[in-house]
N, C-alpha and C positions, 0 to 999 in steps of 0.2 A: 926392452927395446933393442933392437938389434942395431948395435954401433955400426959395423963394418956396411951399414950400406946409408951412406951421407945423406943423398934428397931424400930419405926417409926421416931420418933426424932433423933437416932442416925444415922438412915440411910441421912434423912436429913444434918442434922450437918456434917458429911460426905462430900456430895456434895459441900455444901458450904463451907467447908474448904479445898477440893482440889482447888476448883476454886478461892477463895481468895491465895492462894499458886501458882499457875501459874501464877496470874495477879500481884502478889507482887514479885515474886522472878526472873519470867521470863523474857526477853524483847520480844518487840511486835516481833520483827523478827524470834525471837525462838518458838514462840507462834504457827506464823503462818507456820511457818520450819513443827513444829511439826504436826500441823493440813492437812497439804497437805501433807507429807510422810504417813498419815495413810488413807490420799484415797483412796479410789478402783480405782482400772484401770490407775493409777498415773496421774489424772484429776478429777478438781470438779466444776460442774456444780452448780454455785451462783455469786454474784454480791456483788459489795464490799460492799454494806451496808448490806447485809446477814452475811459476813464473820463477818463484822467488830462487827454484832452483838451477833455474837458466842465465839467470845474471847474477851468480853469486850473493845472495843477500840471505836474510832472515826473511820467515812469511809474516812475522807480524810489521818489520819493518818495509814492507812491499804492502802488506795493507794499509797502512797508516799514510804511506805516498797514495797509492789508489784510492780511498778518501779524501787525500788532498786534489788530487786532478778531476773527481768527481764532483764536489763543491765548488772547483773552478770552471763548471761543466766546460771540460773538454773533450771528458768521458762519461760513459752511461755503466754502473756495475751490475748486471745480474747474474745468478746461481750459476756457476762457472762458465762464465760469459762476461769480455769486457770488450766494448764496443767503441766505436770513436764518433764523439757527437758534435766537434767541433777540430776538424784538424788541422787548421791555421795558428788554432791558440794552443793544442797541443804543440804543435813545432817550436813557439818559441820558446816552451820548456829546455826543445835539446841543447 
C-alpha cells in the first residue's frame, strides 16, 4: 500500500472498516438478508461457497442460514440459484 498518498489509504481504511462492522455487529442471517434484497431481479446467480465468500463466513454455515430462510419460505434454493419468494418477510430478517 503506498502510504505517501492519503485518500488512497483512506479510501482503503474505509472499506475495510465497513466490512469489519457488518461482520462484527451483524448476524450471518442479516448479512445475507441484506445481500439478496440488493440483487437484481430478486435472484442471484452463485453457489454457497461464492456467497459464503463475500460476507465472510463458512459455506456450511451460509448453508445451514439458507435452509433456515428457505423453510421460512422467504427464499426458493436451486442448483446455484437463490431466488427471493417473499421479500417483505425476507427484510424483516435484516
Amino acid at each position: 500500500m503506498d502510504v505517501a498518498h492519503p485518500p488512497f489509504c483512506r479510501y482503503v481504511f474505509s472499506l475495510f472498516s465497513q466490512r469489519l462492522e457488518d461482520v462484527a455487529f451483524q448476524s450471518l442471517i442479516q448479512r445475507i438478508a441484506a445481500l439478496l434484497l440488493h440483487a437484481d431481479g430478486g435472484c442471484m446467480n452463485t453457489t454457497h461457497q461464492a456467497l459464503a465468500g463475500q460476507i465472510g463466513a463458512s459455506r456450511e454455515a451460509v448453508s445451514r442460514t439458507l435452509k433456515k430462510l428457505e423453510a421460512a419460505a422467504c427464499i426458493k434454493l436451486t442448483r446455484s440459484r437463490i431466488g427471493i419468494s417473499n421479500r417483505r418477510k425476507l427484510s424483516g430478517w435484516q
